[in-house]
OpenMM code with the backbone's topology and positions (N, CA, C; nanometers):
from openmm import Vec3, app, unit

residues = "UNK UNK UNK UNK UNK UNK UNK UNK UNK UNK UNK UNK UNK UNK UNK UNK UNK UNK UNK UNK UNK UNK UNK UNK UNK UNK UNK UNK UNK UNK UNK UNK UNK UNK UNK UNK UNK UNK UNK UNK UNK UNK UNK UNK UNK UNK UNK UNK UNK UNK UNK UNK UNK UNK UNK UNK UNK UNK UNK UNK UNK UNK UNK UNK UNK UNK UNK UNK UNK UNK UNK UNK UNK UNK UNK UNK UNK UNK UNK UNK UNK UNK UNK UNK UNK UNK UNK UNK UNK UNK UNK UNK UNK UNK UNK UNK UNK UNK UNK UNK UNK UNK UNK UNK UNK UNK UNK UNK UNK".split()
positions = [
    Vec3(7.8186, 8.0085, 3.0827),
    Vec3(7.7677, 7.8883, 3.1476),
    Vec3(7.8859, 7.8071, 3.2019),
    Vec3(7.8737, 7.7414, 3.3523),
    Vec3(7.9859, 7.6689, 3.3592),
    Vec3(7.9406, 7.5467, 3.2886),
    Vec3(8.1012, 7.4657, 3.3212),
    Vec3(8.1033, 7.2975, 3.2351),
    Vec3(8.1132, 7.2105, 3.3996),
    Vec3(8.0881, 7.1073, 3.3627),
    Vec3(8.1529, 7.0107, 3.4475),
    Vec3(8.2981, 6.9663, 3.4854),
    Vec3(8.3533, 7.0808, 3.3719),
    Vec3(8.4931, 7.0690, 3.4407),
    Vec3(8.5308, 7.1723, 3.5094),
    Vec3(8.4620, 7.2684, 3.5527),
    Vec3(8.4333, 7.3935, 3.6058),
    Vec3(8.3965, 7.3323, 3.7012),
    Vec3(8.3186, 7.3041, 3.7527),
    Vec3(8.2536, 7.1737, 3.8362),
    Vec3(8.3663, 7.1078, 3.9399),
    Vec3(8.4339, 7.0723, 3.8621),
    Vec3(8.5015, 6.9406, 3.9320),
    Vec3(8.6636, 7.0038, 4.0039),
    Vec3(8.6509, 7.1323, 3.9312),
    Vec3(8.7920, 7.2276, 4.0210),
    Vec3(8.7722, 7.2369, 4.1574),
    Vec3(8.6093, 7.2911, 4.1774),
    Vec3(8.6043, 7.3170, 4.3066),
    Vec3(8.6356, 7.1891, 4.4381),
    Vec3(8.6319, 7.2073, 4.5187),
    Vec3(8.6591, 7.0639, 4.6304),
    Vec3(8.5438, 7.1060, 4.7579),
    Vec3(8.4803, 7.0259, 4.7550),
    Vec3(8.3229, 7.0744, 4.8326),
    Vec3(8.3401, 6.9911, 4.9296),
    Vec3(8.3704, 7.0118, 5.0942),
    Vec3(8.3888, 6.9114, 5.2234),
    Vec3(8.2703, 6.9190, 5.3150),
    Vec3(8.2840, 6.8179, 5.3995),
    Vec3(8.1568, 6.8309, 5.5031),
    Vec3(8.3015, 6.8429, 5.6642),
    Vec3(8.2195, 6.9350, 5.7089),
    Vec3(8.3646, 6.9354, 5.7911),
    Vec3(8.2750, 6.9835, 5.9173),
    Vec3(8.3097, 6.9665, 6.0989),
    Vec3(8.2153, 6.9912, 6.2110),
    Vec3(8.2884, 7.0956, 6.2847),
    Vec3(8.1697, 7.2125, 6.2775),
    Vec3(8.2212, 7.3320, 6.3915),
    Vec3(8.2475, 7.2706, 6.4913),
    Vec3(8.4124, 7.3445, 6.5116),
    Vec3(8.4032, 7.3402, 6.6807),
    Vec3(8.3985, 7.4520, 6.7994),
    Vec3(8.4047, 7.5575, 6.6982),
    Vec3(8.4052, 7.6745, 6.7665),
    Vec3(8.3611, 7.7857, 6.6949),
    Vec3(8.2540, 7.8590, 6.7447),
    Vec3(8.1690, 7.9779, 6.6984),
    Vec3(8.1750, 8.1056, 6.7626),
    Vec3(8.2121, 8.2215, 6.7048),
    Vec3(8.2258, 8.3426, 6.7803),
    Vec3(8.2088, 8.4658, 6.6744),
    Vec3(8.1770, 8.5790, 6.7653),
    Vec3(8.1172, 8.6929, 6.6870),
    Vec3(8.2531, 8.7157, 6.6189),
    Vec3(8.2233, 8.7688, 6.4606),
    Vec3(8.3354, 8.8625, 6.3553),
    Vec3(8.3495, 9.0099, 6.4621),
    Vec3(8.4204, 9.0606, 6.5618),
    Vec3(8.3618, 9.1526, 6.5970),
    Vec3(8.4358, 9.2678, 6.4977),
    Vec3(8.5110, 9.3120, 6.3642),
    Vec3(8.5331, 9.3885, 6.3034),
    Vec3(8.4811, 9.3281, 6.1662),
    Vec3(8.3942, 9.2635, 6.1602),
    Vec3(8.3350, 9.2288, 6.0403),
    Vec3(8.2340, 9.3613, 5.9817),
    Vec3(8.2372, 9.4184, 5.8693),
    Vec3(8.1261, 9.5319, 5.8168),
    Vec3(7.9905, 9.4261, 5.8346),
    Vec3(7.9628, 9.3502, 5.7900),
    Vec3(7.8518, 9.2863, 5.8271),
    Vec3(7.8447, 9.2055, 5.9207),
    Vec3(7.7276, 9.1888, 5.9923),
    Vec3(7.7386, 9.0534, 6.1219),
    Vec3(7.7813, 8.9163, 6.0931),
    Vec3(7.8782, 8.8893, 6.1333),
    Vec3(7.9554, 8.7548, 6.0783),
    Vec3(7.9744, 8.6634, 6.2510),
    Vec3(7.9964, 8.5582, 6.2172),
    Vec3(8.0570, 8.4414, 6.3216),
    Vec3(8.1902, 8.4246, 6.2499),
    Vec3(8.2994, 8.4339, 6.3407),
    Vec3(8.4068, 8.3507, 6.3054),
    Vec3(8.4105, 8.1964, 6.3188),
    Vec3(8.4380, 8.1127, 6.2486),
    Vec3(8.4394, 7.9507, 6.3075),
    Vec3(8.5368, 7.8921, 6.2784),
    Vec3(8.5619, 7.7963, 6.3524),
    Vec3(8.6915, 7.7175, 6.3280),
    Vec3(8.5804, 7.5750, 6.2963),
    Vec3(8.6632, 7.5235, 6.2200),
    Vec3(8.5990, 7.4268, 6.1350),
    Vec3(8.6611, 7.2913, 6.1353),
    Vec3(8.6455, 7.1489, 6.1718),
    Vec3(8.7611, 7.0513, 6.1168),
    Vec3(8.7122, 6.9702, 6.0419),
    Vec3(8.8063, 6.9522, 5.9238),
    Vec3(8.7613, 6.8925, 5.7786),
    Vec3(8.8482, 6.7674, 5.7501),
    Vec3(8.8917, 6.6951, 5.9110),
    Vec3(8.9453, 6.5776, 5.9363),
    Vec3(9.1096, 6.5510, 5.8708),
    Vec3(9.1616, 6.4686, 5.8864),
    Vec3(9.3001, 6.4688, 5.8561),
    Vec3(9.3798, 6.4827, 5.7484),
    Vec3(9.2987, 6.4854, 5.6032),
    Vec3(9.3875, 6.5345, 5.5035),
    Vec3(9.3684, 6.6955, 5.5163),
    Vec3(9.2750, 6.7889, 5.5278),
    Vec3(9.2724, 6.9136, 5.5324),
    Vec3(9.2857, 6.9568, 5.6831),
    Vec3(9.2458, 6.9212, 5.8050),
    Vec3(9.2624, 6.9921, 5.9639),
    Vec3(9.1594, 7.1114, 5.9586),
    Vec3(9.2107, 7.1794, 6.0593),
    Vec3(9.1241, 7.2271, 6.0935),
    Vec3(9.1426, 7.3940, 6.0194),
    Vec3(8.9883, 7.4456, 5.9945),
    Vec3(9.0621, 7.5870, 5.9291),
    Vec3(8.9537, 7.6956, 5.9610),
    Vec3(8.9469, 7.7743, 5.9062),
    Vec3(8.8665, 7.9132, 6.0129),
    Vec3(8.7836, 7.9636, 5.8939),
    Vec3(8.6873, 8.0395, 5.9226),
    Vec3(8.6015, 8.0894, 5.8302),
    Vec3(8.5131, 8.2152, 5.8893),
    Vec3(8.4897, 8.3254, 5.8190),
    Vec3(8.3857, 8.4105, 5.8603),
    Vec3(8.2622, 8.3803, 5.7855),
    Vec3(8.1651, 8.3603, 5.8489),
    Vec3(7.9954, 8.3177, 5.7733),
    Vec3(7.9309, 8.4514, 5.8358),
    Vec3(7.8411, 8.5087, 5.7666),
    Vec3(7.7067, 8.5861, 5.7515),
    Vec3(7.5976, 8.5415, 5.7886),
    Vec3(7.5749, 8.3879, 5.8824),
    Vec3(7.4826, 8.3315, 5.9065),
    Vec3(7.4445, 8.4140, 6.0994),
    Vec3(7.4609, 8.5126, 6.0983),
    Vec3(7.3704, 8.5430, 6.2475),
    Vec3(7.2113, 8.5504, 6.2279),
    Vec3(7.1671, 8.5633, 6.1222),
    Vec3(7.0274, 8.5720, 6.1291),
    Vec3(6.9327, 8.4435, 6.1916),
    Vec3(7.0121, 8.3358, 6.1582),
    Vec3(6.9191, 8.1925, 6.2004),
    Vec3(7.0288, 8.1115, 6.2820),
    Vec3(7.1148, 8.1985, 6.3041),
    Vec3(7.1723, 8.1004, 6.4419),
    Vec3(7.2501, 8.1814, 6.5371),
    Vec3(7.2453, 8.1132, 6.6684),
    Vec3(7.2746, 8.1744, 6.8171),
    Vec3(7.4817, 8.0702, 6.7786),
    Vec3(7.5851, 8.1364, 6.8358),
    Vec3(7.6796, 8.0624, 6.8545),
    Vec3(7.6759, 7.9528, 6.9025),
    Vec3(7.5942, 7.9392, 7.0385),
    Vec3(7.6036, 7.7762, 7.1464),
    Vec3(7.5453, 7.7180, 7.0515),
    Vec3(7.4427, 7.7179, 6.9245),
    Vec3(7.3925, 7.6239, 6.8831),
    Vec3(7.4847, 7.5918, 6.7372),
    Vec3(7.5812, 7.6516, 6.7049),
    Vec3(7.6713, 7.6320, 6.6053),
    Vec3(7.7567, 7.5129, 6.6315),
    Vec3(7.8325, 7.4635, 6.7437),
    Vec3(7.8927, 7.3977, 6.8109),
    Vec3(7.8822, 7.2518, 6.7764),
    Vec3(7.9135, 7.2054, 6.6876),
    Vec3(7.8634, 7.0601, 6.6552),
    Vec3(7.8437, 7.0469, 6.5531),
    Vec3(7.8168, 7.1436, 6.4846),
    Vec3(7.7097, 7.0861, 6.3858),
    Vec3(7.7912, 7.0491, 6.2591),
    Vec3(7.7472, 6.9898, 6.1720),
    Vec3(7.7694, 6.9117, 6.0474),
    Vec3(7.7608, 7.0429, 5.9381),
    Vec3(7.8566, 7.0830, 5.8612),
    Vec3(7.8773, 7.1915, 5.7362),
    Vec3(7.8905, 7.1619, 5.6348),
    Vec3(7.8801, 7.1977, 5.5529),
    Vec3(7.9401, 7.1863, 5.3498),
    Vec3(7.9834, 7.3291, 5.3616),
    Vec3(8.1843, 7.2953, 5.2259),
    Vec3(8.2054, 7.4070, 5.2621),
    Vec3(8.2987, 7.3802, 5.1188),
    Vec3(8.2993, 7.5026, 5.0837),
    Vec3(8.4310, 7.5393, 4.9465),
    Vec3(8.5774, 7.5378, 5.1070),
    Vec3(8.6967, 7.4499, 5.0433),
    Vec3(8.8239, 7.4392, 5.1188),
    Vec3(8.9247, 7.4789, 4.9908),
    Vec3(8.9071, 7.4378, 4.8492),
    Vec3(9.0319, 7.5473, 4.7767),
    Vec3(9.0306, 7.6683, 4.7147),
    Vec3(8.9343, 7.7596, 4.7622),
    Vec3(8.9337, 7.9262, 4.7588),
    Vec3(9.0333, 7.9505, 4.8209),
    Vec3(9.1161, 8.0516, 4.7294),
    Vec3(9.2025, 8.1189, 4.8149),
    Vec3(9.2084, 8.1697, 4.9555),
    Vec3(9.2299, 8.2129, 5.0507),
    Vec3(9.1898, 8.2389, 5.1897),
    Vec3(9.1573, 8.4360, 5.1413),
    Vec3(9.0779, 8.4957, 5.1949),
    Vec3(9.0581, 8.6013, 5.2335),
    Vec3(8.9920, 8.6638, 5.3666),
    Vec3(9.0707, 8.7929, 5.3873),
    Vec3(9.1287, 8.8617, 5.4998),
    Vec3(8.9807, 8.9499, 5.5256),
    Vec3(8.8819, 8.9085, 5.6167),
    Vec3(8.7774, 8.9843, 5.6820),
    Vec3(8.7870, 8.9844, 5.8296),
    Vec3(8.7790, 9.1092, 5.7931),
    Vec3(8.8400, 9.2239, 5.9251),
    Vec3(8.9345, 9.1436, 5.9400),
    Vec3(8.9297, 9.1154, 6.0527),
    Vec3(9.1091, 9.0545, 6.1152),
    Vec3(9.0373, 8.9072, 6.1210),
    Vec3(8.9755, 8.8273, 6.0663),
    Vec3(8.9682, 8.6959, 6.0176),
    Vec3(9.0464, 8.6638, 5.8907),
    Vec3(9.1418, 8.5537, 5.8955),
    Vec3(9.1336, 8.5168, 5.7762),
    Vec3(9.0760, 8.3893, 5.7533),
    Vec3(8.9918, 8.3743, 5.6422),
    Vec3(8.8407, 8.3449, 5.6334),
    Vec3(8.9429, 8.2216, 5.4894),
    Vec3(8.9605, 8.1187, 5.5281),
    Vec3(9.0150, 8.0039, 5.4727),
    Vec3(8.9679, 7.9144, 5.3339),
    Vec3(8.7660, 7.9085, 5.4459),
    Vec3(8.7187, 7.8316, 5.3815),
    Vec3(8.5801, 7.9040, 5.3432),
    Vec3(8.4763, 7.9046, 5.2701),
    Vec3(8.3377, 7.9182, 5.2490),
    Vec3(8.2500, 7.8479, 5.2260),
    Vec3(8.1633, 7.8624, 5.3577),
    Vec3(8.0827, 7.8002, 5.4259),
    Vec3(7.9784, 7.8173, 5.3155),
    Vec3(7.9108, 7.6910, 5.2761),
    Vec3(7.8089, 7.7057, 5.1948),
    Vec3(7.6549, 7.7216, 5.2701),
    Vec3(7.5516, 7.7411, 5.2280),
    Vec3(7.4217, 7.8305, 5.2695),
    Vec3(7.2782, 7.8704, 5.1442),
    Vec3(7.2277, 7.8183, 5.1778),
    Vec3(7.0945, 7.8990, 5.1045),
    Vec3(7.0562, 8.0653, 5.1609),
    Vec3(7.0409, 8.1227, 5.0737),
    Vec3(7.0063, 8.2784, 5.0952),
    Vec3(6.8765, 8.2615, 5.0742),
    Vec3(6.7630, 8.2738, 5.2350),
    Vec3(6.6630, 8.2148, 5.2101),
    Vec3(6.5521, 8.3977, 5.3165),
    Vec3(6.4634, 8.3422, 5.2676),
    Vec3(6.3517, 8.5100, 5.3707),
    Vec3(6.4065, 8.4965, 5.4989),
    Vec3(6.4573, 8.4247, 5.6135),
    Vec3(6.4894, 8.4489, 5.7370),
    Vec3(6.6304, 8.4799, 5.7595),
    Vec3(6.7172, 8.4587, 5.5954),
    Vec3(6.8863, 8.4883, 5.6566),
    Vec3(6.9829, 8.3353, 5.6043),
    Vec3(7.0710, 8.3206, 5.5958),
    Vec3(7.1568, 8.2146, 5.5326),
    Vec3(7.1141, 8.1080, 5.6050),
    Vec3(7.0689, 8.0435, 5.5625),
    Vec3(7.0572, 7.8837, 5.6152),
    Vec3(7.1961, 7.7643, 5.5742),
    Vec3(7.2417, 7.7261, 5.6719),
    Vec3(7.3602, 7.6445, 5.6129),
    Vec3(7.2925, 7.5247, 5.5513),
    Vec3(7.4266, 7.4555, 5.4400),
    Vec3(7.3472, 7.3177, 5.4047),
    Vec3(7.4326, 7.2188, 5.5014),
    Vec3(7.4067, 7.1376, 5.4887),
    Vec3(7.4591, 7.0362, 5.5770),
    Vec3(7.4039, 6.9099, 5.5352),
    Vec3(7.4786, 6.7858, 5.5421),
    Vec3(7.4314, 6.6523, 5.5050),
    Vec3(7.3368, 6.5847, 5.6114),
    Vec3(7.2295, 6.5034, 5.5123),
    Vec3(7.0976, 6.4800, 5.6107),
    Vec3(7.1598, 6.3511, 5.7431),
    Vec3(7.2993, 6.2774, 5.7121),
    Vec3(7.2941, 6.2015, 5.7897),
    Vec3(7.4398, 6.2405, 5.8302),
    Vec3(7.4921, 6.2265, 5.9743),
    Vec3(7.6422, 6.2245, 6.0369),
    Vec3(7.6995, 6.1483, 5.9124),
    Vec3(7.8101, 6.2184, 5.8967),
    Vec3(7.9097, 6.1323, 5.7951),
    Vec3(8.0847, 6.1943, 5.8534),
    Vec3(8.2005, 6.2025, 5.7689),
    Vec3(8.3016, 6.1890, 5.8211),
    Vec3(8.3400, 6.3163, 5.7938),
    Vec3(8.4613, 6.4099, 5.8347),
    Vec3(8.4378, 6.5450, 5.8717),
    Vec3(8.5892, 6.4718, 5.6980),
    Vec3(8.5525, 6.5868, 5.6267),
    Vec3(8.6601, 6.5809, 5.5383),
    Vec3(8.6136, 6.5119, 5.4129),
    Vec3(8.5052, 6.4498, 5.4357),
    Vec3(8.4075, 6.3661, 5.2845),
    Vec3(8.3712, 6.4668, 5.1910),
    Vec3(8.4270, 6.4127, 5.0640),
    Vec3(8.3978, 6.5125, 4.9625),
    Vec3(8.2441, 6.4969, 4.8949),
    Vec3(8.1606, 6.6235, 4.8143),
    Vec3(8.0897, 6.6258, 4.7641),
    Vec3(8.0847, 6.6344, 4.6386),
    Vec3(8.0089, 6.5695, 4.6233),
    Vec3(8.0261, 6.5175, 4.4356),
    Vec3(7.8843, 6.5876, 4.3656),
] * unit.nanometer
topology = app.Topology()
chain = topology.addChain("A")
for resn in residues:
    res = topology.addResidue(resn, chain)
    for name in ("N", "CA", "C"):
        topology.addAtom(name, app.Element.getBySymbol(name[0]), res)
């Protein structure tokens, strides 16, 4: 079982795509994204598994929650920084995202 201090290692950001594009050597269908998680962290890259419920042009903007101190790992020729958080839901990863605009780099508690 974790603890709450298990809990509190992780660092959970809300950070806004600015750029969405196919993993094209990803084993599974991935988007590469570049991500910015505002001025103490910048900007950082990620491969997500979310093609099932989203087109790239509509990635572009949008508001994320994301793990930023995982080590970085190397998919296909992404290196994949941060992990993009998501419900694994019947149509395909749904991202979470905060219900109202807030500041790209706000932590989650």
């Amino acid at each position: 079982m974790a603890t709450i201090e298990d809990f509190e290692k992780i660092d959970i950001r809300v950070g806004t795509i600015l750029e969405a594009s196919i993993n094209q050597k990803a084993r599974k269908p991935a988007y590469q994204l570049k991500i910015d998680f505002g001025e103490e962290i910048g900007i950082k890259t990620s491969s997500a598994q979310i093609t099932q419920c989203y087109q790239e042009q509509e990635l572009k903007g949008k508001q994320i929650i994301a793990v930023v101190n995982f080590p970085p790992r190397q998919i296909a020729e992404v290196k994949s920084e941060v992990l993009v958080l998501g419900s694994k839901s019947k149509q395909g990863i749904v991202l979470l995202k905060p219900t109202s605009e807030v500041e790209n780099g706000d932590k989650i508690y």
